[in-house]
TILOBA-640512 format. One line per 8 residues: number of its first residue (from 1); their letters; for each residue x, y, z of C-alpha. Coordinates in pm, 1 decimal. Layout:
BEGIN
NUM> A> X,Y,Z ~ ...
This chain:
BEGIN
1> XXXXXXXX> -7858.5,3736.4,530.0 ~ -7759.2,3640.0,179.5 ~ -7412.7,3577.1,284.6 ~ -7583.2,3358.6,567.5 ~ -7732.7,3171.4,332.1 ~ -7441.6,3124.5,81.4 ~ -7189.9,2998.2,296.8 ~ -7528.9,2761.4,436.4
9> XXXXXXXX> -7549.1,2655.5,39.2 ~ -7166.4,2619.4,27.6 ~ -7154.4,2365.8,347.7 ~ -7434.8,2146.7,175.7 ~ -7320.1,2133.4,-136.1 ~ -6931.4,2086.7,-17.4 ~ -7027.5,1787.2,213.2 ~ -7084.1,1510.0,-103.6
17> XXXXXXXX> -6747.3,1613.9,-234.1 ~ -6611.6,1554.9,45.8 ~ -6742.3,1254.3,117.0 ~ -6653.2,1140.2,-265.2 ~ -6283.7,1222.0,-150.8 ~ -6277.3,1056.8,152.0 ~ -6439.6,766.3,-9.9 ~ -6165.2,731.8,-239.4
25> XXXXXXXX> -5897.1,747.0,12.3 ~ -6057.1,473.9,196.0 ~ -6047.0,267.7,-122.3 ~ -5663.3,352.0,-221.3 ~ -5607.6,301.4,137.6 ~ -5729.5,-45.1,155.4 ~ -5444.8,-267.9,228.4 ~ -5347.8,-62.8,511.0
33> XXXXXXXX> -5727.0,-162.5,669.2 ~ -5721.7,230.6,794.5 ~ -5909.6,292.3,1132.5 ~ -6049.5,578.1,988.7 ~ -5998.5,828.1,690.1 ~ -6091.9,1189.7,727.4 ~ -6097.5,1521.7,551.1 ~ -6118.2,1801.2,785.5
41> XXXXXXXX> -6038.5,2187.8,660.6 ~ -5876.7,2006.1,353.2 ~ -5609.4,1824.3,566.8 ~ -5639.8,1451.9,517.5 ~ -5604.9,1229.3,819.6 ~ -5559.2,865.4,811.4 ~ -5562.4,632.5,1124.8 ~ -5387.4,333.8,1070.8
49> XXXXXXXX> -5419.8,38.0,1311.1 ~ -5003.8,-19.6,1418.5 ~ -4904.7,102.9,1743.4 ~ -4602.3,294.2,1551.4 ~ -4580.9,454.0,1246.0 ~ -4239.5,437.6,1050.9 ~ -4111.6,617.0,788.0 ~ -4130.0,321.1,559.3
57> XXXXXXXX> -4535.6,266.9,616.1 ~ -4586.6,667.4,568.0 ~ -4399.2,690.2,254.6 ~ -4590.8,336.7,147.8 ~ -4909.5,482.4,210.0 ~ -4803.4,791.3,33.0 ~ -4649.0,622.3,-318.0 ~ -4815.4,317.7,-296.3
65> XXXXXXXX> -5197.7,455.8,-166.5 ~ -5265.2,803.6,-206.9 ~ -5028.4,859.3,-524.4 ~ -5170.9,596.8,-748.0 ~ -5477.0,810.0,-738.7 ~ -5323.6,1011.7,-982.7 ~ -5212.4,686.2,-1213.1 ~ -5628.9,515.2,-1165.3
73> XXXXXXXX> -5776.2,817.0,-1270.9 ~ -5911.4,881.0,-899.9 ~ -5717.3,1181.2,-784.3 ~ -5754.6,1325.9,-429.9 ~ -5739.2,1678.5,-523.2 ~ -5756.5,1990.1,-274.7 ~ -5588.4,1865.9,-2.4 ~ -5332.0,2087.6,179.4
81> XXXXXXXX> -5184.9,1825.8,383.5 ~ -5224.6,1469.6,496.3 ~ -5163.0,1291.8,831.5 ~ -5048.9,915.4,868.7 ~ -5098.5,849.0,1224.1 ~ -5054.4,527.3,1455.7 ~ -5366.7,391.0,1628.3 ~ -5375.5,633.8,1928.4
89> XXXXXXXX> -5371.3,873.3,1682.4 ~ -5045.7,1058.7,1860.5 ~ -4786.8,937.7,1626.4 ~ -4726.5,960.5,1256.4 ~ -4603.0,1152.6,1000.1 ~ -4754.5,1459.0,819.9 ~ -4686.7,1594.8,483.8 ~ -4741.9,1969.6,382.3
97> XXXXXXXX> -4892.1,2093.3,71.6 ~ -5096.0,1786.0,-27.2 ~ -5006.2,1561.0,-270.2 ~ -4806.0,1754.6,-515.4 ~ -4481.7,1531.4,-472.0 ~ -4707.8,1249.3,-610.3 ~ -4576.6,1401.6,-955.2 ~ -4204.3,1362.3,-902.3
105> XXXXXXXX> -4276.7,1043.0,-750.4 ~ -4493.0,879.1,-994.7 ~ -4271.0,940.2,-1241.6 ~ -3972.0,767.9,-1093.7 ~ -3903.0,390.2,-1166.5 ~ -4070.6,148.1,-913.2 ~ -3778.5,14.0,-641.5 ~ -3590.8,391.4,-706.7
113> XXXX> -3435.0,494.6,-369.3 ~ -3452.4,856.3,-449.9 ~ -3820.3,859.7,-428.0 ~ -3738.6,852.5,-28.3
């Protein structure tokens, strides 16, 4: 019963964090006007409104969005993956292990080819 009711505590307090995350994504996310921005199980899924998603608007929303978290002091932290998908929300691009690249590629000069 008290295991019950811990994982019941966990789920309630968990929820506003999660919501604080997602909130932030939304805003980083902005210029993209996302369809929706969710956090489910720590995987990060964004919905953006183009029929297709190339590899050029995934790594934009990656080193332009997400990244510059990290730079305006409004990390996403705990993620363990994130999804860039088109409208239908069939197509897209997923990277694995979060946002730990956003290191290597924050420190790289803007217009640098190798961030890609």
């Amino acid at each position: 019963m008290k295991t019950m009711n811990a994982v019941a505590l966990l789920a309630v307090l968990g929820s506003p964090a999660m919501a604080d995350q997602q909130a932030r994504a939304r805003e980083l996310l902005a210029m993209w006007q996302p369809q929706s921005v969710a956090i489910d199980g720590g995987v990060l899924t964004v919905v953006l409104p183009q029929n297709r998603i190339s590899e050029e608007i995934y790594m934009a929303v990656l080193t332009s969005g997400l990244c510059l978290g990290f730079a305006m002091d409004k990390p996403l932290n705990g993620l363990s993956g994130i999804e860039v998908l088109n409208r239908h929300g069939r197509q897209g691009y997923v990277l694995e292990h979060g946002l730990a690249p956003c290191k290597t590629w924050n420190g790289r000069p803007v217009g640098s080819k190798t961030t890609y």
